[in-house]
N, C-alpha and C positions, 0 to 999 in steps of 0.2 A: 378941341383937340381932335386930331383927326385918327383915322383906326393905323398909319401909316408911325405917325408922332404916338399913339399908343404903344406898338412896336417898339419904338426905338427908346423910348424912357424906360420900358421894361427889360432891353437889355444893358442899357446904362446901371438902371436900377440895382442887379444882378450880377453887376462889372466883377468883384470879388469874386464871386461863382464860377464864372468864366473865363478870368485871369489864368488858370493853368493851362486850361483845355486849349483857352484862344493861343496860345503859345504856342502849345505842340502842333498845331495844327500851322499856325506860319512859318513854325520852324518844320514841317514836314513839306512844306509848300516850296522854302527855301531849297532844300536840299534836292526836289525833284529838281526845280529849276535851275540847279549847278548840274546835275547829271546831265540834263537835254543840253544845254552848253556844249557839255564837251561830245555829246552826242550826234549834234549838227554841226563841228568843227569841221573845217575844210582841211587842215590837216590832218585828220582821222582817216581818212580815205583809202590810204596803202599804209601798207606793212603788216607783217604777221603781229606784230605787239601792238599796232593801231586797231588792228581788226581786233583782238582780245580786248584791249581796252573799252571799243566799241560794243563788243557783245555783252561786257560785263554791265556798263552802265542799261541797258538794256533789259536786263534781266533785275537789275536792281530798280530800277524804275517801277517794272513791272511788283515785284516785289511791295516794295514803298506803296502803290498805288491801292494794292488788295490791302495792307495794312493796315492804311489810311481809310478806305471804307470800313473795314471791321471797325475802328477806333473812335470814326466819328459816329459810329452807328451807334455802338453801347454807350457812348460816352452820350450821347443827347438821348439816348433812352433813358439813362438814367437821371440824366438833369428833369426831364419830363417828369419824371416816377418821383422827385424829388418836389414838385409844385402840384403835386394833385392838388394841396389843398387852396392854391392861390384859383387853381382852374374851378375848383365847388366852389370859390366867393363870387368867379367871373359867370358861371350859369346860372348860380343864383340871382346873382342881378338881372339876365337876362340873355343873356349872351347866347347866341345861336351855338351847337356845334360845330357847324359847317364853317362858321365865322371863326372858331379857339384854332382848326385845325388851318386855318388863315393865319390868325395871328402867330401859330408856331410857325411854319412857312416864311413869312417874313423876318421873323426872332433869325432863326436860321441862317436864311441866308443873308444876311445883315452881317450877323456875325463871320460866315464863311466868305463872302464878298470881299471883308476887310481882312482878313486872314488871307486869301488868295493876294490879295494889295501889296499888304504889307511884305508876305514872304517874299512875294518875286520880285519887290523892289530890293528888299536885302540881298537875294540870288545874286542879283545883275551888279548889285557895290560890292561882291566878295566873292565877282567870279574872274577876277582880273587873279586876285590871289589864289583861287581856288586852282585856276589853268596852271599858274607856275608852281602848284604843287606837282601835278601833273605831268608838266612837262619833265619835270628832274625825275619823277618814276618812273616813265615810258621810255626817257632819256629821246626824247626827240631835238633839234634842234632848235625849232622856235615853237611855241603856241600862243599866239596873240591872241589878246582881246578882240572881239569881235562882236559884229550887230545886226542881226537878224530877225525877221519875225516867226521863223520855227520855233523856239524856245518859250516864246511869250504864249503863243497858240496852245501850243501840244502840256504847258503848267495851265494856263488859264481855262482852257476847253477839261480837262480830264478833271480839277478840282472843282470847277462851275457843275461837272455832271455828280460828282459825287458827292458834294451839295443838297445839288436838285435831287437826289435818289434818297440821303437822310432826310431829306424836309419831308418827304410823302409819306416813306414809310415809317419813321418814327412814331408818326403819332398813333397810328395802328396800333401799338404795342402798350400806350397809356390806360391806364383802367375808366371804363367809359361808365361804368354801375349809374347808381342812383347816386345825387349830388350829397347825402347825409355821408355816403362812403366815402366821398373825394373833400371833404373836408375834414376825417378825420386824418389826410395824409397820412406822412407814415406808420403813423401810431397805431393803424388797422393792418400795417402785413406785418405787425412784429411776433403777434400770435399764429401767422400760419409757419413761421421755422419751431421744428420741432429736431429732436435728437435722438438717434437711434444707437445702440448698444450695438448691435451688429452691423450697421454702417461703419462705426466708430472704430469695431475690432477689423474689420475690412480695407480700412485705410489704411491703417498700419503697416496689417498683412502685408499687404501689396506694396508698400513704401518698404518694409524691412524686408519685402522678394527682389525688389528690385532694385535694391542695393549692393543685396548678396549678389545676386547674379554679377553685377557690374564688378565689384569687390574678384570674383575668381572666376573670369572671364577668362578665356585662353582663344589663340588666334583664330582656329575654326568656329570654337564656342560662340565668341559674337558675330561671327557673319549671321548663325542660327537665327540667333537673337536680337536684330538689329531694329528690327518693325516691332517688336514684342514689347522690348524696354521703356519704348515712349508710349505704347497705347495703355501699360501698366503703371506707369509713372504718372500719368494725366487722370487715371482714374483714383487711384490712391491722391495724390492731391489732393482733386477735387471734395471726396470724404472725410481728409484727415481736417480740410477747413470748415465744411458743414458738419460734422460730426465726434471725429475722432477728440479734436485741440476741444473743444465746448464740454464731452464729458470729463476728458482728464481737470475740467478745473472745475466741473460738478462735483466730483470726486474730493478735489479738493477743499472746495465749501461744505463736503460733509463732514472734515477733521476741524472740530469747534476750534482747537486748544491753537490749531496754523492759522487758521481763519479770521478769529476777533481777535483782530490784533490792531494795533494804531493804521490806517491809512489802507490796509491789506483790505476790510470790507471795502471802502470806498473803490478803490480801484478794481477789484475782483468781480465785484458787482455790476459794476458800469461796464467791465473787461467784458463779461459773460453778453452783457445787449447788444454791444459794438460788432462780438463774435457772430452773432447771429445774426445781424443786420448786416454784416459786410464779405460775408462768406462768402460769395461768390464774387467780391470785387478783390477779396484778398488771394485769391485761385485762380483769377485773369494777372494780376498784379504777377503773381509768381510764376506763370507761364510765361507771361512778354518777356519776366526779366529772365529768366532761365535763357529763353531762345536769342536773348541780346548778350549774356555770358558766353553761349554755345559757340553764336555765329562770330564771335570773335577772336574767342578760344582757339576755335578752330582754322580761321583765319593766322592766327598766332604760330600756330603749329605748321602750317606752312612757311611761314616766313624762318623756322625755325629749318625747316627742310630746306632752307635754299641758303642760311647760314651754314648749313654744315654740310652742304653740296660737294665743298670742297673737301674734305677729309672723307668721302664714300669715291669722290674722282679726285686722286691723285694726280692723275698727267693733266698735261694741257691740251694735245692733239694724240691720238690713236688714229694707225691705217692696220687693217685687217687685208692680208691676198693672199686669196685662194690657189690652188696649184690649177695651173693656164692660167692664168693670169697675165699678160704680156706686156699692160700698161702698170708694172708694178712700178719698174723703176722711173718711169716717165713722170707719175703720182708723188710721188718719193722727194725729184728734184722739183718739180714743179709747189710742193710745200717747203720744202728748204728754201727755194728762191722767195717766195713770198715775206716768209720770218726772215729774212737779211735785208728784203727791201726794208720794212719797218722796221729793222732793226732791235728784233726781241731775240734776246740769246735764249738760247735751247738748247738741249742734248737731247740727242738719238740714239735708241739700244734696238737693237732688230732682233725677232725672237724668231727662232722656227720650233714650232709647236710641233709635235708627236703624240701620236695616240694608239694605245695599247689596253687590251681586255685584260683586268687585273683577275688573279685566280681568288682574291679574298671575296671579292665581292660580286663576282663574274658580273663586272661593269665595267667600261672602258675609262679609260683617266688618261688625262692631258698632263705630256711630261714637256720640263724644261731645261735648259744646261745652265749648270752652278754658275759662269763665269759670264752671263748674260747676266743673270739675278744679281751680280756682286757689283757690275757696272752698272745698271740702272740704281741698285741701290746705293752705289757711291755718289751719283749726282743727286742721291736727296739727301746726302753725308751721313749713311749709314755702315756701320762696319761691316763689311766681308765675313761673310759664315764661308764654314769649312763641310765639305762632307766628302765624306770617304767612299772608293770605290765599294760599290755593295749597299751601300746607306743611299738614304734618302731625307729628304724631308715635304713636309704638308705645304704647299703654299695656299694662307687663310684666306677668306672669303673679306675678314672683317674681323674687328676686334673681338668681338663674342669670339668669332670661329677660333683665333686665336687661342684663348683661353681654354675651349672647348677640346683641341689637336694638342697644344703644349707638350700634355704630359703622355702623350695615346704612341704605342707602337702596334706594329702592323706586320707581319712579316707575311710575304705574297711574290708570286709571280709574275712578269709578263708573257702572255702567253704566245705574241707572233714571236719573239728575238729569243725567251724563256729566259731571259736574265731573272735572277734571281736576288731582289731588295728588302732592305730591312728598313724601314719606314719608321724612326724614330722620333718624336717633337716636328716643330712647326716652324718656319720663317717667321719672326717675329716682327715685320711690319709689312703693313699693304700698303704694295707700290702698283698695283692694278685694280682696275674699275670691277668693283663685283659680276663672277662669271664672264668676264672679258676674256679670258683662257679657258677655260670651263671650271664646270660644279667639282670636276673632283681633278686637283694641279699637284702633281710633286717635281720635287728637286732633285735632281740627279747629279753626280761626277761629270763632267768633259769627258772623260774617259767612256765611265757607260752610256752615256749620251751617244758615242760613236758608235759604242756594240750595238744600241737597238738599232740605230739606224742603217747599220750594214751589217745586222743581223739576218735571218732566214724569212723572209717577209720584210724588210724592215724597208724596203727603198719605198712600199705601199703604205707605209705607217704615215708618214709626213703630213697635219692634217692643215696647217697654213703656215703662213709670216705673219709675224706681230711686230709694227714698230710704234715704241715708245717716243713719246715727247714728253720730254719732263721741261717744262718751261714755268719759270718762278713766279715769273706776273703774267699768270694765266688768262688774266681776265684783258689783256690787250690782242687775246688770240678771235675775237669773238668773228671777223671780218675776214681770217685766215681761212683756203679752202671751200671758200663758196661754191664757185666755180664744180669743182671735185663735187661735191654733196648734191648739185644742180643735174650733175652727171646722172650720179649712182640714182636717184629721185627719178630720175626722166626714161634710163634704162631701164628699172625693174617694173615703171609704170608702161614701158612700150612691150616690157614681155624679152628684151633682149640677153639674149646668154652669156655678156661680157656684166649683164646687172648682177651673176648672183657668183661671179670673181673678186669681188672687193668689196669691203664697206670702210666709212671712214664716218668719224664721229670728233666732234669739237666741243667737249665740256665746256668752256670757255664761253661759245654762245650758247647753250644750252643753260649753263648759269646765268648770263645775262638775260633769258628767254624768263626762266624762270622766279630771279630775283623780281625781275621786273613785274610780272605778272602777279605772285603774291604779295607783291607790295602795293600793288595797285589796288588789288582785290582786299586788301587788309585796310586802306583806306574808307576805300566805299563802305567796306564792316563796319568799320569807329562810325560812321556817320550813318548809317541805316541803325546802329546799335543807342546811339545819343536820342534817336526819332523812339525809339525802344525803352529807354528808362525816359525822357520827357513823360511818355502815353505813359508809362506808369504810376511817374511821380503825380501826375495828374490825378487819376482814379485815386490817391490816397488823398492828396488835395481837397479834390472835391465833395469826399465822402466827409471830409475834416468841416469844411466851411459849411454844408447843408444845414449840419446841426451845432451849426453856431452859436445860432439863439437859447435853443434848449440846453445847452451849455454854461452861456452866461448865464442864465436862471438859477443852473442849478451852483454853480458856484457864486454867486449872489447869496444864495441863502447860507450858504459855508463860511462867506464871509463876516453876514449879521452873527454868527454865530461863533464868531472870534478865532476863526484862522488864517494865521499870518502869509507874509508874501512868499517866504521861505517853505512853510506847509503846503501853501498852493501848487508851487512849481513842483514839490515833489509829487503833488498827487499829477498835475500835468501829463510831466515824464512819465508817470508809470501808464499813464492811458495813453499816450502817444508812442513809446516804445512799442508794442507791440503792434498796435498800427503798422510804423513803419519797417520793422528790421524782423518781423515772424514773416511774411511773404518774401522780405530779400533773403534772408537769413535760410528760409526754405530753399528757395534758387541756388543760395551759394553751396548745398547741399547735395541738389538733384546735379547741377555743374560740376563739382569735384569728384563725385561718383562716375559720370560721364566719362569727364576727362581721363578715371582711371581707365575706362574701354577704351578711349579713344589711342591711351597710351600703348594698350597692346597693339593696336592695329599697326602704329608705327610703328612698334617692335617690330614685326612681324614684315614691314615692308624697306624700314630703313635703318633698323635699330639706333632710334632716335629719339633723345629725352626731349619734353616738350615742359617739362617742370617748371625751367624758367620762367617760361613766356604766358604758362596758365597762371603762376604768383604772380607776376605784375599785371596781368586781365584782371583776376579777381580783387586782385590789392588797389588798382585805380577805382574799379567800382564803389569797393569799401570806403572810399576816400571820400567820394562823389556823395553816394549816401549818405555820411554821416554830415558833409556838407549841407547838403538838401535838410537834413534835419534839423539842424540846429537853424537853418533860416525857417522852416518853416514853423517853428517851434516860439524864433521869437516873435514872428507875426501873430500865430494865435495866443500868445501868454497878452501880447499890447491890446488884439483885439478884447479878451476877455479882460481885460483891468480895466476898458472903457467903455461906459456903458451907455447905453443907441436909447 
């Protein structure tokens, strides 16, 4: 047998061991090679949504790539740290060092070879479907299949190096001692974890600071806090799994009467070795899956902001002109003629906005006339409010503002015309894009609308024209006004003084800009996040199969000693629960605390619930999870009822 076929029997031999790892690694391989796909597409070339799409994959790649060396790096150090003792029987026979750290080299990339193989064969048969996913998000017209050798180079070259980078240095990190050490494997680092009492209370600490903080968070509070939250969350983790969770159930081995109970030593026991031996895979475990919750999450919550893009943008088209303004009306018909070629009905309300320094607040506030307000809000069939010469009313920013104006009077002056308004309640719906009028908007009479404006200063008050488009199927406007926007873009950027007489804005594409983009972006998340719980479920995997054997042993002898199939499972479950669902179950922890901050910042930016969309993130996970467990659950119940 040659040192080549030694290799390769060795990682045959081992196949179980590496069955999770070897997966995540083809399925991480897969995934880069759909990104380079759509990243060397000939179609990707123009457009602002081709170019976002292209940048994102980019970034995710890169992403994916650092991943993928951290994953493969720990995850073969610890397979390594898992065979000391197979390496003290290979030196004791004779075996060169310089030879083992050959024979892992080859182990390696054997298995990374076929990994690279296999992913990118899978890539290339599910990137025909991959593309037509794609194209329906980017909404491009075609994205064909196509065949090229970028994709094949830029997967094979970047996986082959980060291969070659774990084969070298993994083995560096294996315990090189005396060969009496490397045969007692693991049974020799079980005595160096030890438990500390004030690590333990440390953990916590820090686990119960940084939850509070998240808990009564307020919109400035987390910008403060933004970098603090995770460098305290990651420290406290990391303690509450080597330290903190080991004493609370030392603690608990010390209450005899909880303790000796049927099944409770057994699993408590074993609970207490596993804690100690996998502390630190259960603290990786909880991190990956935290940052595969987050990056989804949060992903979620955009697409949530571009769901409800349209009730923060009521119209379909807005032009904004300034006084001199000369191409007002030429702008005007030139979008009317557009929307009757296509044929999208619409209605137009033209505003002229007013502005006057209020004596309540000596701040200026943007005034409107009642009978503009009552015809825009009749083409979204809303009733006609009344207000009285003298009155006023709020017009709201948003439904909070709403809420917040309702019930507020104001009694104040203007002080160029000095009309004199009583400012009671609020316009009860937003039929304008927040601050599109300005920060502070009231509603005036037709009548005193004319006093300020031909009041004693009042011809100087006039501060633009505002026309509304209310257009029902907003989202056929998106190609409306190009032209216009190509303008305004071209002028402000040459510096021209007709650039800063108008703006014009098309929600319509801007919905589609951004629909498009978080959905895309929410994509590439699902599948950076799946490469995320794989490397997970691995490290729990793996740490399950190592001690396989000493497993079977010890339930061998449970059996001679007359416990049933039904006894067994139970004691199973309770050593594999905590395995699997204390590191998720942590994550789904540090993630809904999160999410509470994440929630204020939308407050704070869109007032916008993202509730939804975190319960079905963290509800598919759970799903997933409990999946993964009950398969994994029943492989090791079959492997332990049959004995090797």
């Amino acid at each position: 047998m040659t040192f080549r076929q030694f290799a390769y029997r060795n990682v045959v031999r081992n196949r179980r061991i590496y069955a999770a790892f070897f997966m995540a690694s083809a399925f991480s391989v897969m995934v880069f090679f759909l990104y380079s796909m759509l990243l060397f597409h000939p179609a990707m070339e123009e457009g602002f949504v081709q170019e976002i799409a292209s940048t994102g994959m980019m970034v995710a790649e890169f992403v994916l790539f650092i991943f993928s060396l951290f994953f493969l790096f720990y995850s073969m150090r610890a397979f390594l740290q898992a065979r000391t003792k197979e390496f003290g029987i290979l030196l004791l026979l004779g075996m060169a060092r310089s030879q083992l750290q050959r024979l892992i080299f080859l182990e390696t990339m054997l298995i990374g070879g076929v990994a690279i193989i296999a992913g990118t064969f899978l890539g290339f048969m599910f990137s025909k479907f991959f593309l037509m996913i794609v194209r329906e998000l980017i909404q491009v017209p075609t994205l064909p299949l196509y065949f090229t050798w970028q994709p094949f180079v830029l997967t094979v070259g970047s996986f082959a190096s980060v291969f070659v980078i774990i084969s070298l240095l993994a083995p560096m990190f294996i315990r090189t001692g005396e060969v009496y050490d490397l045969l007692q494997g693991e049974v020799a680092e079980q005595d160096a974890y030890s438990t500390s009492k004030w690590r333990a209370l440390a953990g916590i600490v820090l686990l119960a600071a940084t939850y509070t903080m998240a808990v009564y968070a307020t919109n400035t509070y987390v910008i403060r806090v933004i970098f603090l939250l995770p460098a305290a969350a990651v420290i406290g983790t990391y303690f509450f799994f080597s330290d903190s969770f080991p004493y609370m159930i030392q603690l608990f081995r010390a209450r005899k009467r909880l303790y000796w109970r049927p099944f409770w030593l057994l699993s408590l026991s074993e609970g207490v070795v596993r804690l100690k031996e996998n502390a630190r895979m259960f603290f990786i475990v909880t991190m990956v899956s935290t940052l595969a919750f987050m990056s989804v999450g949060l992903l979620a919550s955009l697409t949530s902001f571009a769901n409800q893009y349209r009730e923060i943008n009521p119209l379909g088209l807005v032009y904004k002109s300034y006084p001199g303004n000369v191409l007002e009306q030429i702008h005007i018909r030139e979008l009317t003629d557009e929307l009757n070629e296509k044929e999208i009905d619409y209605n137009v309300v033209a505003f002229q906005v007013l502005e006057q320094k209020s004596s309540f607040t000596d701040m200026n506030v943007s005034i409107v006339r009642l009978s503009n307000i009552n015809a825009l809000g009749y083409t979204f069939g809303y009733p006609a409010v009344d207000v009285k010469d003298g009155e006023a009313l709020f017009l709201p920013q948003s439904v909070s503002s709403y809420q917040q104006l309702k019930e507020r009077t104001v009694k104040t002056s203007l002080e160029k015309s000095g009309l004199k308004v009583n400012i009671s309640g609020a316009y009860p719906h937003q039929v304008f894009p927040p601050n599109a009028i300005g920060a502070n908007v009231i509603i005036v009479s037709d009548a005193d609308f004319e006093r300020i404006l031909m009041g004693e200063g009042g011809g100087e008050s006039s501060l633009f024209r505002y026309y509304a488009f209310n257009i029902a199927d907003w989202q056929q406007t998106k190609d409306i006004g190009r032209g216009l926007h190509q303008d305004e873009v071209q002028s402000m950027l040459l510096g021209a003084e007709s650039g800063t007489l108008f703006s014009f804005g098309n929600p319509g594409l801007n919905y589609s800009i951004i629909r498009t983009t978080f959905s895309l972006l929410l994509f590439m998340g699902l599948m950076l996040a799946a490469v995320l719980f794989l490397a997970a479920g691995s490290f729990v995997y793996f740490r399950l199969y190592t001690t396989l054997d000493r497993d079977r042993r010890q339930f061998d002898v449970l059996r001679r000693m007359g416990i049933t199939d039904k006894e067994l499972k139970k004691i199973v479950n309770r050593q594999l629960l905590p395995q699997f669902f204390i590191p998720w179950g942590v994550a789904f922890v540090h993630s809904a605390f999160a999410f509470l901050a994440l929630q204020v910042i939308w407050d704070a930016l869109a007032e916008i619930s993202i509730a939804k969309e975190l319960t079905l993130v963290l509800g598919g996970f759970a799903v997933l999870q409990i999946s993964y467990f009950y398969l994994i659950r029943w492989r090791y119940l079959s492997h332990i009822r049959t004995p090797e």
